[in-house]
NUTILUM-805769 format. One record per residue (C-alpha): residue in one letter; z, x, y. Coordinates in pm, 1 decimal. Layout:
<pts>
A,Z,X,Y
...
</pts>
This chain:
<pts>
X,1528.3,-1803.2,1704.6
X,1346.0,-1754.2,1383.1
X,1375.2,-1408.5,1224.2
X,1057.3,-1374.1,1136.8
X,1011.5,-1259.8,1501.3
X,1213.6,-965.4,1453.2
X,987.1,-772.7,1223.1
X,670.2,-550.0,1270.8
X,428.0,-611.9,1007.8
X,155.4,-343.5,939.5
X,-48.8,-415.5,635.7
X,-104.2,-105.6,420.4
X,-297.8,-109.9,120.7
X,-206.0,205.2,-84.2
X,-316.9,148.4,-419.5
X,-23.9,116.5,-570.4
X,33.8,-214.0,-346.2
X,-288.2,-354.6,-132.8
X,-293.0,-558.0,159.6
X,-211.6,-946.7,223.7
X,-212.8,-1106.9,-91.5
X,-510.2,-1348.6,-1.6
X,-760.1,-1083.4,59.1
X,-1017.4,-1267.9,-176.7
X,-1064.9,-1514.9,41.0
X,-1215.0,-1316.4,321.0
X,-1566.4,-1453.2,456.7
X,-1874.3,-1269.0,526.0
X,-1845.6,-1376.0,866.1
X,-1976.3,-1209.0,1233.6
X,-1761.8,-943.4,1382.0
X,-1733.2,-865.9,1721.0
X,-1771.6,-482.3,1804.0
X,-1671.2,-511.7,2143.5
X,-1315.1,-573.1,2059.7
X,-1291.1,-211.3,1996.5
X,-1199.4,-41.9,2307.5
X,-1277.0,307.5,2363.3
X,-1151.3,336.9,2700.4
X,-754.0,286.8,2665.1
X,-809.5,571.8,2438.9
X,-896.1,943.5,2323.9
X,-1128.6,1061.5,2077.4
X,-1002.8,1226.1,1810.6
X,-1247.6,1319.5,1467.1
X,-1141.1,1179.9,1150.0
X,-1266.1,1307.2,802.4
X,-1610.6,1198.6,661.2
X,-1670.2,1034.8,360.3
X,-1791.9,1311.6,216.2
X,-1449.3,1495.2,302.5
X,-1243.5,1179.4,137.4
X,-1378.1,1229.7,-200.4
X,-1518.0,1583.3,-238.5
X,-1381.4,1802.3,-482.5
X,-1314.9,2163.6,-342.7
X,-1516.5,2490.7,-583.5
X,-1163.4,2576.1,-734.1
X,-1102.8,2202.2,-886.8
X,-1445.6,2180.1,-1000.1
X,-1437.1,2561.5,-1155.5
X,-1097.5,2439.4,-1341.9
X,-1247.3,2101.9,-1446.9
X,-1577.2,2306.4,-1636.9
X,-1329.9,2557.1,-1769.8
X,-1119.5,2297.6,-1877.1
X,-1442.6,2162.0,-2083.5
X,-1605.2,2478.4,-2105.4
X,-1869.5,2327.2,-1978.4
X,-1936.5,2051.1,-2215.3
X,-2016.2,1700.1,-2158.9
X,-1607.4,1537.7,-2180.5
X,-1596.9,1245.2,-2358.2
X,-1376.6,939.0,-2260.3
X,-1082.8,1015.4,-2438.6
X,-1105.8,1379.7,-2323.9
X,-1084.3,1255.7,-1967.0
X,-808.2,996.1,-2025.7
X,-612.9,1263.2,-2154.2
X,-650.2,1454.0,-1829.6
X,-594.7,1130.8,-1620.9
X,-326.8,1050.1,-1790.5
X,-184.6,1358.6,-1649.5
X,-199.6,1203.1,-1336.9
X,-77.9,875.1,-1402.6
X,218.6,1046.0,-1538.9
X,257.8,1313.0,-1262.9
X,185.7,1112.9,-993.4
X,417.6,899.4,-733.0
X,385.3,566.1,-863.0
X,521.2,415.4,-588.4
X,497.4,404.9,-240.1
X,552.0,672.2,-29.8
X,459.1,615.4,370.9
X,472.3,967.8,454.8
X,211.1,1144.4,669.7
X,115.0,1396.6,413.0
X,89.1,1044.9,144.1
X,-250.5,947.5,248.6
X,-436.7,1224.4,82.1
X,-806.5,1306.2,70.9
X,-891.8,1352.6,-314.3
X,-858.3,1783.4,-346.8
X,-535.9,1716.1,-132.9
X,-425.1,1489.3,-360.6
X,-520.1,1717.2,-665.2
X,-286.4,1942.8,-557.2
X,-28.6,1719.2,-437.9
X,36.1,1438.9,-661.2
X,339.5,1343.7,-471.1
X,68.1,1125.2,-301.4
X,28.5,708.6,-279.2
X,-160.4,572.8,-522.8
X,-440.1,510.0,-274.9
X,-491.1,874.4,-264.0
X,-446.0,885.1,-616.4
X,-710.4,665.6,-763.0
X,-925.4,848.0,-451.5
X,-915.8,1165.8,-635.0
X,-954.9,987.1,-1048.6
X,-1292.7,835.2,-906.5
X,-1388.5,1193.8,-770.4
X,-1299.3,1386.2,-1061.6
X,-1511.5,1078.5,-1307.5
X,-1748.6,1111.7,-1070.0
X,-1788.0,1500.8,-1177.2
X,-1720.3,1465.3,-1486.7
X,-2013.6,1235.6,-1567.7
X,-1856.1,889.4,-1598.6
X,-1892.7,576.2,-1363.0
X,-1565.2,422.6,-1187.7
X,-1521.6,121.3,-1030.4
X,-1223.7,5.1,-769.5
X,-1046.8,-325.6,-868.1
X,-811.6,-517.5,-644.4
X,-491.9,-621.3,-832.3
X,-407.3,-952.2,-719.2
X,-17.9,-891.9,-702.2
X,270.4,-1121.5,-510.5
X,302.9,-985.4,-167.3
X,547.6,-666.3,-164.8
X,671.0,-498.0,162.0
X,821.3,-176.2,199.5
X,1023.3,-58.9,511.1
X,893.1,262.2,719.7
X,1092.7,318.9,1046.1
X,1159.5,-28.5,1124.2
X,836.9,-197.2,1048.9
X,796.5,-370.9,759.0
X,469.2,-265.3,622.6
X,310.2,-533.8,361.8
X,88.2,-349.0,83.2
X,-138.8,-433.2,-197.8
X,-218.3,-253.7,-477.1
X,-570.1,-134.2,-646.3
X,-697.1,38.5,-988.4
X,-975.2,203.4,-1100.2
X,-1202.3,108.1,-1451.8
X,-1390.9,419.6,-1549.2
X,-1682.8,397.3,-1809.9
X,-1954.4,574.6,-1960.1
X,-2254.5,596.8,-1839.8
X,-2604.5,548.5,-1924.9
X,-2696.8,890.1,-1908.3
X,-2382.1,1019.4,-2110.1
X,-2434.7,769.2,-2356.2
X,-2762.8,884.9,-2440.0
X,-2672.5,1229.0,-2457.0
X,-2440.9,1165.4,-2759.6
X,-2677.9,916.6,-2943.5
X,-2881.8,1096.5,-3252.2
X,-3222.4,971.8,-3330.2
X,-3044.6,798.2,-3668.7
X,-2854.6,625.8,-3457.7
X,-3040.3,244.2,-3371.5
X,-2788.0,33.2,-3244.9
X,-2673.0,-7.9,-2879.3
X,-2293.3,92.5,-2829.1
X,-2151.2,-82.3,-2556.2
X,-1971.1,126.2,-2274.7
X,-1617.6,218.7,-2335.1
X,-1395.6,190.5,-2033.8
X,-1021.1,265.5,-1935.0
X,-839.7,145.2,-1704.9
X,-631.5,432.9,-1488.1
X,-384.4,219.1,-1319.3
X,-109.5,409.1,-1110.0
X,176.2,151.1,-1115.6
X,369.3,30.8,-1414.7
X,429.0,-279.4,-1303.1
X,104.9,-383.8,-1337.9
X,-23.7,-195.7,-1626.2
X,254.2,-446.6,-1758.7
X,197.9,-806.0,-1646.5
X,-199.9,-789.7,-1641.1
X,-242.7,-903.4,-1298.3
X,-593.8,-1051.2,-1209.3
X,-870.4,-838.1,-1059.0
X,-1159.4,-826.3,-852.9
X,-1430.4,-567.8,-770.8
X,-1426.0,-362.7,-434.2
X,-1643.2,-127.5,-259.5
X,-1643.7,223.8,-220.3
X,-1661.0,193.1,149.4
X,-1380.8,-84.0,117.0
X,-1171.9,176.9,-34.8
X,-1253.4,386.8,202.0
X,-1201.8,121.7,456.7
X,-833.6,103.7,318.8
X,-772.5,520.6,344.2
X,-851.4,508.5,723.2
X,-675.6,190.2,841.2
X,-345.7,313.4,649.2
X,-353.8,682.9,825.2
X,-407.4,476.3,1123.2
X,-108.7,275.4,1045.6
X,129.2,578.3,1007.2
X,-6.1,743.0,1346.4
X,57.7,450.2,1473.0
X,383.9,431.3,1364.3
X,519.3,763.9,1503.1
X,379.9,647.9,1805.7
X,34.1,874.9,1741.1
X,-197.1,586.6,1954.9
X,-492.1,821.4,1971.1
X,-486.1,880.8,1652.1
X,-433.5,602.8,1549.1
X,-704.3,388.6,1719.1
X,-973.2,649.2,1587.6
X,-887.6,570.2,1182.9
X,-868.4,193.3,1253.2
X,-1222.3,229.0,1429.6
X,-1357.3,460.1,1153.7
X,-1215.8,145.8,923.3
X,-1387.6,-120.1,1166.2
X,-1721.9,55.4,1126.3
X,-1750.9,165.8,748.8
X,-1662.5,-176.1,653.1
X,-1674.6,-435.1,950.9
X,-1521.6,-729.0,728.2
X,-1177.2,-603.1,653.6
X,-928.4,-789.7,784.1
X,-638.7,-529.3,760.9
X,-800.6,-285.6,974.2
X,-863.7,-526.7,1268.7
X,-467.5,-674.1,1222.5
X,-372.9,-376.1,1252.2
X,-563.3,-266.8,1506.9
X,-422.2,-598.2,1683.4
X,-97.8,-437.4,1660.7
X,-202.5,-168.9,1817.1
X,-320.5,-308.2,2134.2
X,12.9,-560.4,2127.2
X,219.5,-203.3,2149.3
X,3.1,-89.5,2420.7
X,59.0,-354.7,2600.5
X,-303.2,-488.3,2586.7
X,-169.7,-848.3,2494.0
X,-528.5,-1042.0,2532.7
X,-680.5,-806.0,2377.2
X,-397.3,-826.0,2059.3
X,-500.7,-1177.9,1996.6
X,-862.4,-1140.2,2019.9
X,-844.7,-904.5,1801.1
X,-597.4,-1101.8,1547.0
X,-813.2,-1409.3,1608.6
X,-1106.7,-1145.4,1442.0
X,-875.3,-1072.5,1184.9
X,-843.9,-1405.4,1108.5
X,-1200.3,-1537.0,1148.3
X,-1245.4,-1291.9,852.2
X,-914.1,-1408.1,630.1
X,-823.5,-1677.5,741.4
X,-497.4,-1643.6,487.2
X,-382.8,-1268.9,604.0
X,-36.0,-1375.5,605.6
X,33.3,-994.0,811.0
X,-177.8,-1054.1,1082.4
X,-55.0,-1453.7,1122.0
X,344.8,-1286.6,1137.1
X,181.9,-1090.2,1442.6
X,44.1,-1363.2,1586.2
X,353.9,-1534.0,1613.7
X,537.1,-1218.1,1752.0
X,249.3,-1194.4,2016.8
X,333.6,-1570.2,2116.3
X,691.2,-1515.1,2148.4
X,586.2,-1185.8,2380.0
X,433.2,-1425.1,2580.3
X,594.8,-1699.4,2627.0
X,450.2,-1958.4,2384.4
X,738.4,-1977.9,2131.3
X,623.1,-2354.4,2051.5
X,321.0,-2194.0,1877.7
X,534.3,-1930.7,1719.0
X,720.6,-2188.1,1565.2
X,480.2,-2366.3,1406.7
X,342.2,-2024.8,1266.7
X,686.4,-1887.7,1173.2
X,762.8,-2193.5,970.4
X,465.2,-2208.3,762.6
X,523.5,-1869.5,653.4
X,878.4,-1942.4,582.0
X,797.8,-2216.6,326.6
X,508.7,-2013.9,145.6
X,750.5,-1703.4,72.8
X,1106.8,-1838.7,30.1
X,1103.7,-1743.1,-324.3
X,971.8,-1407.7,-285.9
X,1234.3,-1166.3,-348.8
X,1099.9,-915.0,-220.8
X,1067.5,-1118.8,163.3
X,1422.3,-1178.5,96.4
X,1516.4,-819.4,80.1
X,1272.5,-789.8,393.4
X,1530.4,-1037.9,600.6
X,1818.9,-899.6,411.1
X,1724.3,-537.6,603.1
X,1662.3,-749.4,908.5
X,2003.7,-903.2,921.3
X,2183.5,-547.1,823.8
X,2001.3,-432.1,1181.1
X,2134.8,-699.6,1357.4
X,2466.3,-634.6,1238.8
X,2512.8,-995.6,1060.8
X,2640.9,-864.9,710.5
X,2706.3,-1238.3,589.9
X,2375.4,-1335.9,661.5
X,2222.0,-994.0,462.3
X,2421.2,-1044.2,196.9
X,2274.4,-1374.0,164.7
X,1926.9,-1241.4,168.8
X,2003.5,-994.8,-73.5
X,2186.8,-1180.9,-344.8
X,1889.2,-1470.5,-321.1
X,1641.6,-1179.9,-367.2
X,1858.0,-1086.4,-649.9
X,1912.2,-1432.8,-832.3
X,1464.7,-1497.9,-816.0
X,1411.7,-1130.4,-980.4
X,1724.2,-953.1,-1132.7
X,1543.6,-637.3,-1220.0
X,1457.4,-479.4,-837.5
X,1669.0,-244.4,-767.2
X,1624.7,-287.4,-386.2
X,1850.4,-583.5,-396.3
X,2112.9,-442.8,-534.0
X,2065.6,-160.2,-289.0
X,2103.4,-363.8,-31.8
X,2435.5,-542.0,-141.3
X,2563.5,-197.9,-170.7
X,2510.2,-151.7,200.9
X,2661.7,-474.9,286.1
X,2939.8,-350.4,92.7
X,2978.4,-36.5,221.8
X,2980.9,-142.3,566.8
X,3232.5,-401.0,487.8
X,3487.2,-82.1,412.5
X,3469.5,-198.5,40.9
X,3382.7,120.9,-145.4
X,3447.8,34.6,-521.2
X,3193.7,-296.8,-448.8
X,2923.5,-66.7,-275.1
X,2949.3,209.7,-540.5
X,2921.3,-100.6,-838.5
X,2568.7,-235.2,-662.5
X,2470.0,94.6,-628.0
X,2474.4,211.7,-971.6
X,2321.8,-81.2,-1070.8
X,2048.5,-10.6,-867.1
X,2061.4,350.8,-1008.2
X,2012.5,207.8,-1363.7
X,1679.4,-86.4,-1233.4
X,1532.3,231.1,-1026.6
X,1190.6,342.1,-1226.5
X,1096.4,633.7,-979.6
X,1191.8,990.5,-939.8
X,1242.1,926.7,-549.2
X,1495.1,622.7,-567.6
X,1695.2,768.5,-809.7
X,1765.4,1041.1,-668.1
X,1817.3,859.2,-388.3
X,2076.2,675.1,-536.8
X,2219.0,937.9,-737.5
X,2291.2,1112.4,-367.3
X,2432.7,840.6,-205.9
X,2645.3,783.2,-545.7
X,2776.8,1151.1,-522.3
X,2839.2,1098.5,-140.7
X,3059.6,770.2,-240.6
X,3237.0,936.5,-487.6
X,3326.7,1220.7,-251.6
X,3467.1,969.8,20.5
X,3659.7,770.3,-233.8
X,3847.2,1028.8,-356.3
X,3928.8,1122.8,0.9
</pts>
């Protein structure tokens, strides 16, 4: 049996890692409303747009203190998002307190970067300036979250000046048209770095994104109520994103509403037909019921598109480790290792397989290393606990 089976995909689109990787191909196609059913479930409020974004009277009273009141210019305001960029959890963190509305977020940048760009658009917003969300068009990337593998995407945010601003700073001596200047505020290093491509999104797509992954972690501590509501409130600001009806497929598989599942993944897919996540739980469904010929066929494909992503090697690397088969894990993990050597996950994971072996000097080796890759304040310390805990055993 494949084990691609094994694992529960969610897709999650954070900004500091979006959704499938294929998003850009979604069509403008019809969507069918009556997939979403209210009956298997209660009604529960979710915030408002206007609840996402706003900025509460104490961050705007700091923000016009902080410019006593002036019109900021660009570089004022990169200085102050800077802040952010440099405060804030560039990585991701599937919490329930990560997906943050923006005046949560303001005072909690231990948010994703989801929440994060959410609150750099609200404060440009107030500050004058125009913003626009990009989606960076990075490899797929998963991240692990109580046993379900949870695929993510990552987005940015261009902020410029705008026409009104523009004007205000322009003397009559002046005659010649200045073009905008624009920054980029970008909450992962990664891809400040390699200059991935990009591609405009909505507002409401953002917003789209900030409901289906609360959704996602309701759904995931087993919150179905909850859940269903965000992944409706998803559905209905933006009816042509794929993640939120995927994931809503995933609900109704855990429910038990299997036909419903594959309607809904079969919407999903009418919509992308290249979102990789909701295909993986397509095939799970099949196996569920009995149809493994189809999961096969499914399983395979996807097999052959991402052997030579690390990081779905370190996926069936954690895989194996939960089914017990260290030889197979370690295989996972050192192939993960050999197509990028600078992800610290990878070594992680060799650590474990170490560990569990009994060999402690090998486990403590892999797990410096991945000490030394680790970019974020979270892994390494982390890493520097587990390190300390080693130590401690060793020596006993």
């Amino acid at each position: 049996m494949s084990t691609l089976n094994k694992i529960k995909f969610v897709s999650l689109i954070p900004i500091c890692f979006l959704l499938s990787a294929c998003y850009s191909t979604e069509q403008q196609v019809s969507t069918n409303k009556n997939l979403l059913n209210d009956t298997l479930f209660t009604e529960h409020r979710v915030p408002s747009e206007r609840e996402v974004f706003q900025l509460d009277a104490k961050i705007k009273t700091q923000l016009d203190v902080y410019f006593r009141g002036a019109t900021p210019s660009l570089s004022q305001t990169q200085t102050l998002l800077k802040f952010l960029v440099d405060n804030g959890e560039s990585s991701l963190s599937y919490q329930s307190g990560a997906n943050l509305t923006a005046s949560e977020a303001y005072f909690d940048l231990n948010a994703n970067c989801l929440s994060l760009s959410i609150l750099s658009f609200s404060l440009a917003e107030h500050l004058g300036f125009e913003s626009q969300f990009q989606r960076v068009h990075i490899p797929e990337y998963w991240d692990q979250t109580l046993g379900y593998s949870l695929l993510t995407g990552h987005v940015n945010l261009v902020i410029t000046e705008s026409n009104f601003a523009r004007n205000r700073t322009r003397t009559s001596a002046v005659s010649l048209y200045t073009a905008p200047k624009s920054l980029t505020i970008d909450f992962d290093p990664n891809s400040r770095q390699q200059k991935f491509p990009t591609s405009n999104i909505t507002k409401q797509r953002i917003l789209a994104m900030f409901y289906s992954n609360r959704g996602a972690i309701h759904m995931i501590n087993g919150e179905h109520d909850f859940a269903y509501n965000y992944f409706k409130a998803a559905i209905n600001i933006d009816e042509h994103y794929s993640g939120a009806w995927g994931n809503l497929g995933v609900l109704y598989r855990i429910v038990n509403q299997h036909q419903l599942a594959e309607q809904t993944y079969q919407q999903a897919l009418a919509l992308n037909v290249d979102n990789k996540t909701v295909m993986g739980n397509m095939a799970l469904l099949y196996r569920l019921t009995e149809r493994a010929h189809l999961a096969d066929s499914i399983e395979s494909k996807l097999s052959a598109e991402r052997k030579d992503n690390p990081y779905y090697q370190i996926v069936l690397g954690n895989e194996a480790l939960e089914a017990n088969n260290l030889s197979l894990a370690l295989r996972h993990f050192n192939r993960a290792r050999r197509l990028d050597t600078k992800l610290h996950s990878s070594y992680f994971g060799i650590a474990k397989v170490h560990y569990y072996r009994g060999n402690l000097e090998q486990a403590q080796k892999y797990l410096s290393q991945a000490y030394k890759l680790s970019e974020f304040n979270h892994d390494r310390k982390r890493y520097q606990n587990k390190l300390q805990w080693l130590q401690t055993v060793a020596k006993n």
